[in-house]
C-alpha positions in Angstrom: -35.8 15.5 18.4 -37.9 18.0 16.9 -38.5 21.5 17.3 -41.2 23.4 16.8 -41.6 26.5 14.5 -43.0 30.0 16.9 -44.2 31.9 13.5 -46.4 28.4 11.6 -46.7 25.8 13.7 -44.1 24.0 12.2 -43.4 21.1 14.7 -41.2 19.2 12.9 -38.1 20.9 12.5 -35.0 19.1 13.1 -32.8 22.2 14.2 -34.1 24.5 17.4 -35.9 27.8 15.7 -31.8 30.1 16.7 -28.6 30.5 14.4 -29.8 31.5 11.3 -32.0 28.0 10.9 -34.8 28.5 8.6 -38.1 27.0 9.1 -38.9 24.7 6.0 -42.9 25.7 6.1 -42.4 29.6 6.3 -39.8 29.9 5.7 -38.8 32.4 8.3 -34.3 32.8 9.1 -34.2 32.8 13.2 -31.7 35.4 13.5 -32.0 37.1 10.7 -36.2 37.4 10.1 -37.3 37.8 13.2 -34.3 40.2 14.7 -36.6 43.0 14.2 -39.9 41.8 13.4 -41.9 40.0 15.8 -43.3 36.2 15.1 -46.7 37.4 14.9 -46.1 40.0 12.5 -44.1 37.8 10.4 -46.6 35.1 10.7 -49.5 37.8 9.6 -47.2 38.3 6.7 -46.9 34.6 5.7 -50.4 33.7 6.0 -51.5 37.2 4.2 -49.3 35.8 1.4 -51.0 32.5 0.7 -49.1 30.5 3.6 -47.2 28.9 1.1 -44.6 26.0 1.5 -41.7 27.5 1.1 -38.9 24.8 1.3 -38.1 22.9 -2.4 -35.7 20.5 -0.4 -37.8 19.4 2.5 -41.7 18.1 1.0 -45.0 19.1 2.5 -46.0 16.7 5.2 -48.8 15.3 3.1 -51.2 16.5 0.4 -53.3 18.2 2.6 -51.0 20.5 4.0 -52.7 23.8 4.9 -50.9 26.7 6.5 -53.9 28.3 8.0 -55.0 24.8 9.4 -51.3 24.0 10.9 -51.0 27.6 12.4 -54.7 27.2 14.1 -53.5 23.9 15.2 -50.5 24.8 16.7 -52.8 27.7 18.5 -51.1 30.4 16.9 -52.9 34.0 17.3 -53.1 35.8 13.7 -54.7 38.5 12.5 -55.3 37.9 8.6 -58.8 36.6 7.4 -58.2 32.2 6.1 -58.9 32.0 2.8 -62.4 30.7 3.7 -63.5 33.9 4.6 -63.5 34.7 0.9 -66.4 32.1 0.3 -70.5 33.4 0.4 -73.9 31.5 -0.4 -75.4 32.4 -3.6 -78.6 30.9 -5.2 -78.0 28.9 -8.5 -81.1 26.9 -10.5 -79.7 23.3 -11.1 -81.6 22.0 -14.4 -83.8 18.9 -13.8 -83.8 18.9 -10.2 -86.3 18.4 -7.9 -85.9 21.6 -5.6 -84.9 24.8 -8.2 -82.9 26.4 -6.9 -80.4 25.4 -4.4 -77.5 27.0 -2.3 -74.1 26.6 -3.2 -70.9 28.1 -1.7 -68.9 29.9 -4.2 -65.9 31.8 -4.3 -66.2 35.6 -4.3 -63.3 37.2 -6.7 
């Protein structure tokens, strides 16, 4: 049986989200994290923070993990901007092509 993790999305824990279990994704303690801070805040913090696999013992569930996509798929509310927010259109000329210039996303730094 597997349970399902209230700050990521997480749903494959194998221990219920109680007891001082911690959430191999987040990495979130339940009992400990979360005594004074609510999921949403801590999940605001985790996502703010790169949503980041945390667990060195227990592997991503495939190469294409994504935090922000497991969170919106678990329909999770957050309040922190996904990383694609960061991206805008800008014009570039591409040598030798047939339209000259084109528009590329890029990321903003």
């Amino acid at each position: 049986m597997y349970y399902p993790c209230p700050v990521c999305g997480y749903g494959q824990m194998t221990e219920p989200p109680e007891n001082y279990n911690i959430c191999p994704s987040c990495g979130t303690e339940f009992g400990y994290h979360d005594l004074s801070t609510s999921h949403r805040s801590l999940r605001n913090k985790w996502l703010a923070n790169g949503a980041k696999w945390f667990s060195f013992a227990t592997p991503k569930p495939d190469i294409y993990w994504n935090g922000f996509v497991q969170v919106t798929g678990a329909g999770l509310p957050y309040d922190v901007p996904a990383p694609s927010d960061s991206f805008k259109e800008v014009e570039v000329t591409v040598p030798g092509s047939d339209t000259p210039e084109m528009t590329q996303p890029c990321q903003s730094r």
